[in-house]
ROBA-25827 format. One record per residue (C-alpha): x, y, z; residue number from 1; residue in three letters. Coordinates in Angstrom, 3 decimals, padded with zeros to 6 digits. Example, Ala and Ser with C-alpha at 12.3 -4.5 7.8 and 13.67 -1.06 7.14 Angstrom:
BEGIN
<u=012.300 | v=-004.500 | w=007.800 | seq=1 | type=ala>
<u=013.670 | v=-001.060 | w=007.140 | seq=2 | type=ser>
END
This chain:
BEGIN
<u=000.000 | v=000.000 | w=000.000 | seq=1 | type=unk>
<u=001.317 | v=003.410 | w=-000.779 | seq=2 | type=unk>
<u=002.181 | v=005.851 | w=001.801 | seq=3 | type=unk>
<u=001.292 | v=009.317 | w=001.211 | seq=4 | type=unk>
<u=004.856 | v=011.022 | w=001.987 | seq=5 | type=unk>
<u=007.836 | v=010.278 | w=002.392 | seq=6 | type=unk>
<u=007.973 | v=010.747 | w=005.723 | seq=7 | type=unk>
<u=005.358 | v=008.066 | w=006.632 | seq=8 | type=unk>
<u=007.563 | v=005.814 | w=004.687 | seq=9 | type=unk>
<u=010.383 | v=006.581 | w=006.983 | seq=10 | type=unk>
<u=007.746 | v=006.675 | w=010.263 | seq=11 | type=unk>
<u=006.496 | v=002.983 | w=009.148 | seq=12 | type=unk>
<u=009.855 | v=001.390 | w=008.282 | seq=13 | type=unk>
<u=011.175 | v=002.704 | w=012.237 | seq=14 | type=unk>
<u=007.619 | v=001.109 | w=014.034 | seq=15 | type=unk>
<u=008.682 | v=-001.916 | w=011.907 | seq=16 | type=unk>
<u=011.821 | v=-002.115 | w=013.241 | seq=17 | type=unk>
<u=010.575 | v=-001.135 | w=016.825 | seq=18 | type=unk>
<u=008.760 | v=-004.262 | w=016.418 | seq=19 | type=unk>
<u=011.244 | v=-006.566 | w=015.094 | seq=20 | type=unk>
<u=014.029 | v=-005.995 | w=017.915 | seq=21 | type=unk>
<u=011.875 | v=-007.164 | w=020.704 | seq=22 | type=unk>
<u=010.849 | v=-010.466 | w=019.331 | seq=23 | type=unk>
<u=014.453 | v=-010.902 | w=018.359 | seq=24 | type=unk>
<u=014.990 | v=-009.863 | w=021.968 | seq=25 | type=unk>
<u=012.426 | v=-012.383 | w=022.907 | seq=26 | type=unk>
<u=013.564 | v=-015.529 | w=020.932 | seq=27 | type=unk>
<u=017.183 | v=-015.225 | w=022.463 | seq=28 | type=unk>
<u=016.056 | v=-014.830 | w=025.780 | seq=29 | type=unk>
<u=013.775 | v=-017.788 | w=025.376 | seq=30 | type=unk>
<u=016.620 | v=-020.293 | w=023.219 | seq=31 | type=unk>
<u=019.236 | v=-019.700 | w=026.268 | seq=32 | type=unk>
<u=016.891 | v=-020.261 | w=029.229 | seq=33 | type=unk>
<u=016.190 | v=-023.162 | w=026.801 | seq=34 | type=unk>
<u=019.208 | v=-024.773 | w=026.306 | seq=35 | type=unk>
<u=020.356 | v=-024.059 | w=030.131 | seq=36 | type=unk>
<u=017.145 | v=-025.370 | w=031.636 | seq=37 | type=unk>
<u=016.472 | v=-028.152 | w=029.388 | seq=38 | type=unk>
<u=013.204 | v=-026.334 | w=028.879 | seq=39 | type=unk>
<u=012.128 | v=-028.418 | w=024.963 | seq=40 | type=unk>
<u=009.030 | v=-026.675 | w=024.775 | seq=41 | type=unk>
<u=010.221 | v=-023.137 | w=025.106 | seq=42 | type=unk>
<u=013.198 | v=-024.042 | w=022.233 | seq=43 | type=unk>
<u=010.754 | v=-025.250 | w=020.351 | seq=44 | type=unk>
<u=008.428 | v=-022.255 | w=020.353 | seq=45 | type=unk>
<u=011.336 | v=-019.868 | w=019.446 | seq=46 | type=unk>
<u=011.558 | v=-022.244 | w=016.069 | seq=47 | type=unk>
<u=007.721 | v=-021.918 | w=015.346 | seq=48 | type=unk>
<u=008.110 | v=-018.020 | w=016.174 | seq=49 | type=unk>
<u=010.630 | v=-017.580 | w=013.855 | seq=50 | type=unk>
<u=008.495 | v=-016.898 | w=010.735 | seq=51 | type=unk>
<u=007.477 | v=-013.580 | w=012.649 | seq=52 | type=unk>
<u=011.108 | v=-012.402 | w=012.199 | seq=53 | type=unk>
<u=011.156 | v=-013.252 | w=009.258 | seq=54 | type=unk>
<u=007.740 | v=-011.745 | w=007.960 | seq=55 | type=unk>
<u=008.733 | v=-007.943 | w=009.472 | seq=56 | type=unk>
<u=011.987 | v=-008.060 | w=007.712 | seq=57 | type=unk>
<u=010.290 | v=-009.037 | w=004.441 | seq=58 | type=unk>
<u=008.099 | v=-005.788 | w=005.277 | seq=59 | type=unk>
<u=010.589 | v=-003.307 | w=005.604 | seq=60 | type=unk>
<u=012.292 | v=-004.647 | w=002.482 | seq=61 | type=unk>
<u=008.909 | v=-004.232 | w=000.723 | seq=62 | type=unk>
<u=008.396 | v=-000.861 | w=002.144 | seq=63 | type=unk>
<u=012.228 | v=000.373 | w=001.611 | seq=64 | type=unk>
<u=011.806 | v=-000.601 | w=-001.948 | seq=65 | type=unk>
<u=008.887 | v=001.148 | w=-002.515 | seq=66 | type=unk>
<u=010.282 | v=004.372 | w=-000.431 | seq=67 | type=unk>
<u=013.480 | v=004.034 | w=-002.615 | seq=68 | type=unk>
<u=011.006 | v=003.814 | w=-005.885 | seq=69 | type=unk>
<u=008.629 | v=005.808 | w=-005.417 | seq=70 | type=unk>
<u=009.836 | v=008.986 | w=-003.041 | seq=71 | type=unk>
<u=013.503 | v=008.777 | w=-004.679 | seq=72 | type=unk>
<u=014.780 | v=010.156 | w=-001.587 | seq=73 | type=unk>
<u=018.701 | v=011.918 | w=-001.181 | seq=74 | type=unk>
<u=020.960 | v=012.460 | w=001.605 | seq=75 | type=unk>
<u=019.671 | v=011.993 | w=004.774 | seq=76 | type=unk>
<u=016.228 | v=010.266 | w=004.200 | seq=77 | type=unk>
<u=017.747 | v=007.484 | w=001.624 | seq=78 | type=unk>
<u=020.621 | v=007.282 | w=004.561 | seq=79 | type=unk>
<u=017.583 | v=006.026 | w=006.645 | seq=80 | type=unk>
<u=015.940 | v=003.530 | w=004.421 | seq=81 | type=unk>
<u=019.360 | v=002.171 | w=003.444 | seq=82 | type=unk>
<u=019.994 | v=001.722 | w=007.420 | seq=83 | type=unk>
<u=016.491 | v=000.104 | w=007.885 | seq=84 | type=unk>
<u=017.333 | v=-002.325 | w=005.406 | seq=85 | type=unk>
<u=020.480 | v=-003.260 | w=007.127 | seq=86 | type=unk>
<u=019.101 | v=-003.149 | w=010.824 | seq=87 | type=unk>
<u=015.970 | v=-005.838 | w=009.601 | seq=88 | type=unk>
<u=018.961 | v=-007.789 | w=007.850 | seq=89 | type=unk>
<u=020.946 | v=-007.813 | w=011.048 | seq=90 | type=unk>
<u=017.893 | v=-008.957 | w=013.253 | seq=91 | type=unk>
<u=016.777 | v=-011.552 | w=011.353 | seq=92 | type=unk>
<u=020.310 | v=-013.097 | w=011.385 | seq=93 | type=unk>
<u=019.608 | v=-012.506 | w=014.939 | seq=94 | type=unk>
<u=017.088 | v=-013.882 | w=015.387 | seq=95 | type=unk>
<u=018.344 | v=-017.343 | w=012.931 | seq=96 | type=unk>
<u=021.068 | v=-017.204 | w=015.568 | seq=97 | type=unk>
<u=018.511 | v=-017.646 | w=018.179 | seq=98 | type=unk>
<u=016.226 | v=-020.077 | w=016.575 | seq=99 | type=unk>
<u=020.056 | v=-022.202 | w=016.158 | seq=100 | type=unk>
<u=020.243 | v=-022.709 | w=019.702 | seq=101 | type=unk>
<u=016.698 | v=-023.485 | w=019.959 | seq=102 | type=unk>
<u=016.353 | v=-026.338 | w=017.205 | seq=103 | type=unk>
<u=019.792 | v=-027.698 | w=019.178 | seq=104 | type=unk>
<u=017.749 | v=-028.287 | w=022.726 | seq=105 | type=unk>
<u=014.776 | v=-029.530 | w=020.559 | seq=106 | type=unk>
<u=016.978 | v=-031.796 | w=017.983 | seq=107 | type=unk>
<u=018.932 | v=-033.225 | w=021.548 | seq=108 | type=unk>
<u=015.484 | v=-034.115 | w=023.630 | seq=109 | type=unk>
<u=014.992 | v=-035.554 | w=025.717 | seq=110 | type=unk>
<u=018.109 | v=-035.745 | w=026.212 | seq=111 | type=unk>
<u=019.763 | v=-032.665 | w=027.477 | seq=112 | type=unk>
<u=021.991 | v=-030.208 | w=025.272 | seq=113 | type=unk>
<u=024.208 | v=-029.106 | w=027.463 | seq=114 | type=unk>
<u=026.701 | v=-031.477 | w=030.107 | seq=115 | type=unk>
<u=025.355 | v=-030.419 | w=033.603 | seq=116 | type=unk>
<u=029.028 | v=-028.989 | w=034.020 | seq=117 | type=unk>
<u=028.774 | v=-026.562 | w=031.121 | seq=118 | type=unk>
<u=025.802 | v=-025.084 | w=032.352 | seq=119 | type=unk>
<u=026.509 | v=-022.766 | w=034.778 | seq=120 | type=unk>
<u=028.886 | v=-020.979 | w=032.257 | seq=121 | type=unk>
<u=026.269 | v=-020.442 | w=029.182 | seq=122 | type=unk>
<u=024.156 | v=-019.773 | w=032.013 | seq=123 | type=unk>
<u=026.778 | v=-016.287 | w=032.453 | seq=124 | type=unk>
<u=026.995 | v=-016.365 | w=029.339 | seq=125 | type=unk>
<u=023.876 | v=-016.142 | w=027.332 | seq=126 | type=unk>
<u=022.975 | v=-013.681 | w=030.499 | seq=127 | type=unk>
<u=025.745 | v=-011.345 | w=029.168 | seq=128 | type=unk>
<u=024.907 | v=-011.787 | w=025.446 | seq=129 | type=unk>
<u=021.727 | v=-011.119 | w=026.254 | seq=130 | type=unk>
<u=022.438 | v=-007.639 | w=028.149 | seq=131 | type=unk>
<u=024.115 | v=-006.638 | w=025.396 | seq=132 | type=unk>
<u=021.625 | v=-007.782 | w=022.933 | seq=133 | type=unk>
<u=018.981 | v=-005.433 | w=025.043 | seq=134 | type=unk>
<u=021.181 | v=-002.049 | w=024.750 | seq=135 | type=unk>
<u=021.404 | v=-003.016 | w=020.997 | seq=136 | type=unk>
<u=017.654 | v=-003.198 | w=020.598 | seq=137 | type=unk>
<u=017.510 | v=000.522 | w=023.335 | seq=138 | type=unk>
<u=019.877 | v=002.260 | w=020.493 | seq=139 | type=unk>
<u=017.471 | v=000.851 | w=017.438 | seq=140 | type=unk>
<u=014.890 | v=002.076 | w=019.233 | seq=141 | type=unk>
<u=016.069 | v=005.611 | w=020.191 | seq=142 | type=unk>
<u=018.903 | v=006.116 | w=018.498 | seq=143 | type=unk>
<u=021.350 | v=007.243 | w=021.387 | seq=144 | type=unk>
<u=024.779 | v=007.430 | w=019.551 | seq=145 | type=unk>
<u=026.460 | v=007.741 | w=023.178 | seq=146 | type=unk>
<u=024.686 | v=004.543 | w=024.160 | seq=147 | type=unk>
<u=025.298 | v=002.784 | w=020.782 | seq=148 | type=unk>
<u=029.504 | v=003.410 | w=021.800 | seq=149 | type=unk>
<u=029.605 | v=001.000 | w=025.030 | seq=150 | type=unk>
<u=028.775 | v=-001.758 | w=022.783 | seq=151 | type=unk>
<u=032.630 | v=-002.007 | w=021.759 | seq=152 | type=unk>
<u=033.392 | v=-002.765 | w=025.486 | seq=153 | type=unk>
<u=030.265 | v=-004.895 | w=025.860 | seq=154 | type=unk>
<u=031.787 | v=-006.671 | w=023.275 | seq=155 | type=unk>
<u=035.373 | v=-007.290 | w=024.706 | seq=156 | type=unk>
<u=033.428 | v=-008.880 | w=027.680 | seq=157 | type=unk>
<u=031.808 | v=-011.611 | w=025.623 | seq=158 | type=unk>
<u=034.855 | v=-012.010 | w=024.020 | seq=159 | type=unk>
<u=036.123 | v=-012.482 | w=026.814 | seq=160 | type=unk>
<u=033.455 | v=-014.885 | w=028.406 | seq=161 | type=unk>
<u=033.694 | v=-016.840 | w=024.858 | seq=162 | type=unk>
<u=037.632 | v=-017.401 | w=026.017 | seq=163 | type=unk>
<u=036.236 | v=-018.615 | w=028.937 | seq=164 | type=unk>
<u=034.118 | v=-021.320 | w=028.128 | seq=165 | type=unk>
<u=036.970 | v=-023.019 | w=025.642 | seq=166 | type=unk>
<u=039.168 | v=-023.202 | w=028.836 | seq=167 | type=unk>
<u=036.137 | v=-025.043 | w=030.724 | seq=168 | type=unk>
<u=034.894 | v=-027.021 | w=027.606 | seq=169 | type=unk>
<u=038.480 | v=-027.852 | w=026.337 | seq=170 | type=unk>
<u=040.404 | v=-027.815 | w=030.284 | seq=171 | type=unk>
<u=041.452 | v=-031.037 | w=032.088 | seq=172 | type=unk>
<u=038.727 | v=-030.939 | w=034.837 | seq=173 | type=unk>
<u=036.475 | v=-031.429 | w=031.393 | seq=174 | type=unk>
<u=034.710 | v=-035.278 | w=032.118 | seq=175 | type=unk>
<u=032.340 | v=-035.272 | w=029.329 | seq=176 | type=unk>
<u=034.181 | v=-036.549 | w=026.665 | seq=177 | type=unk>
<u=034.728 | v=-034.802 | w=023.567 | seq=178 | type=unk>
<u=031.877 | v=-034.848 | w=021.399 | seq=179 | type=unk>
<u=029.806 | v=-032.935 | w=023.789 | seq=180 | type=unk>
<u=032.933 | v=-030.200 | w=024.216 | seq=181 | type=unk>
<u=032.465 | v=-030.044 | w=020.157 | seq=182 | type=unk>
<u=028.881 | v=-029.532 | w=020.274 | seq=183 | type=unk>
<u=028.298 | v=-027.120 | w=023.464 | seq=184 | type=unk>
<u=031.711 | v=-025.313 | w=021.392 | seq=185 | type=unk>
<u=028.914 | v=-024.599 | w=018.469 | seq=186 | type=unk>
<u=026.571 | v=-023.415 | w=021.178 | seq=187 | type=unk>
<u=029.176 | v=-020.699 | w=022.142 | seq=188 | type=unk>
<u=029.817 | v=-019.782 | w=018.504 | seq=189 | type=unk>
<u=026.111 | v=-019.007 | w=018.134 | seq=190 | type=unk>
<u=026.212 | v=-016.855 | w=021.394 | seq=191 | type=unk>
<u=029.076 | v=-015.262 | w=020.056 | seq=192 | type=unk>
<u=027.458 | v=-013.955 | w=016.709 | seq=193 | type=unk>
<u=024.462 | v=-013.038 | w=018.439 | seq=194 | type=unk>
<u=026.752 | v=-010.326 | w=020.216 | seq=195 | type=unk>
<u=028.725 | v=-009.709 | w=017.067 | seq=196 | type=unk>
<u=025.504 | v=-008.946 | w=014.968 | seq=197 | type=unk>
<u=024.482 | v=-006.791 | w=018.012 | seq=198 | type=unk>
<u=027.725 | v=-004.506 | w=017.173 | seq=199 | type=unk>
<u=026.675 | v=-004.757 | w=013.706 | seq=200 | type=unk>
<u=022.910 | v=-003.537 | w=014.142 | seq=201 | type=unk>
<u=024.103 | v=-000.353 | w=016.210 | seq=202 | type=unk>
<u=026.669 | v=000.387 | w=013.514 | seq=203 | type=unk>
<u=023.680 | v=001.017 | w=011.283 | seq=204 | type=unk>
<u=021.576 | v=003.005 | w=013.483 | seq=205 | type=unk>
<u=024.428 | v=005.254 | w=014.336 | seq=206 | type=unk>
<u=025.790 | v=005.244 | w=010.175 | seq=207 | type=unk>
<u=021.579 | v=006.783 | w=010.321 | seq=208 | type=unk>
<u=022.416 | v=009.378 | w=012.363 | seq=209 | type=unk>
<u=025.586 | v=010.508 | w=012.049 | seq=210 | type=unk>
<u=025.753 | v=010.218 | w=008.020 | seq=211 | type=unk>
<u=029.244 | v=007.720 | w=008.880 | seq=212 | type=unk>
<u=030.109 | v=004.535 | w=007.241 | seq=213 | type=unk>
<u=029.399 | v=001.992 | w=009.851 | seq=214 | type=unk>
<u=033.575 | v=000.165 | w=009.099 | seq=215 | type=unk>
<u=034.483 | v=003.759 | w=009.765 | seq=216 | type=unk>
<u=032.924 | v=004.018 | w=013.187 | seq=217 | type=unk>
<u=034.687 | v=003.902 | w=016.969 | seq=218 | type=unk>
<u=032.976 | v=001.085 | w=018.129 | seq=219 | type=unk>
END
């Protein structure tokens, strides 16, 4: 349906995106409690969910097309559609990252998908990707640029954490054998791009704001 103005265009493609981060949110939160708590029915909603992240970014693709075709905007208002189209990208890798986790705890039941002894750490850590995941979702939403710049040491953190669980996963008090320290390594990798696409999204809101290529950005 065509919007009247341009600046309805831009209005419907940021309520789009307002709605996309907190079911991306959502589905994260959902997959680690998940895969900590052995909870198969909550994993397995975040994989039937899933087609909601995916129908909002197909949306805003629709509607940044039809901006981009039909309003032919310059400068700063294209700068905002192009960044829409990147933030719904980034989120609905997001949110795939999620739904990974999830089909793991579902594809593993009964059994569970995580050693008991690996638990407490993704427990820390999908707590910490998560946080960060939440101030991601607060910049998309307002658009703080001083916010958006603590994700860089957000980021060192779960780097940091992701260190962590190798030495427990991979470290001699390890009793589990290694096929399960190969799988619950996969786990980690999933947390990790979760926080990694998190740096992404904010690079785009603030590239939206600020006019700056998001490679060429402190953060």
């Amino acid at each position: 349906m065509r919007r009247e103005t341009l600046d309805d265009n831009l209005a419907d493609l940021q309520t789009l995106l307002d709605e996309m981060g907190p079911h991306v949110d959502a589905a994260f939160r959902k997959a680690s409690a998940a895969l900590v708590e052995g909870r198969v029915r909550m994993a397995e909603q975040v994989v039937e969910n899933d087609h909601v992240i995916d129908d909002l970014r197909s949306r805003i693709e629709k509607l940044a097309v039809e901006t981009m075709s039909i309003h032919q905007p310059v400068v700063g208002p294209l700068r905002e559609v192009v960044s829409a189209l990147r933030c719904s990208h980034v989120l609905e890798r997001m949110g795939d990252l999620a739904e990974h986790v999830a089909r793991v705890v579902v594809r593993r039941a009964p059994a569970p998908a995580l050693p008991q002894a690996a638990r407490p750490v993704f427990r820390d850590y999908g707590v910490l990707v998560a946080a960060m995941g939440d101030k991601a979702m607060t910049v998309l939403r307002t658009r703080n640029v001083v916010l958006a710049t603590e994700l860089a040491t957000d980021d060192e953190a779960v780097d940091a954490m992701h260190r962590h669980v190798f030495e427990v996963l991979f470290g001699d008090d390890w009793t589990d054998g290694v096929p399960a320290a190969v799988d619950a390594a996969l786990l980690a990798r999933f947390h990790e791009r979760y926080a990694d696409q998190a740096v992404d999204l904010v690079r785009h809101v603030v590239y939206a704001v600020t006019g700056s290529e998001p490679d060429s950005l402190p953060l």
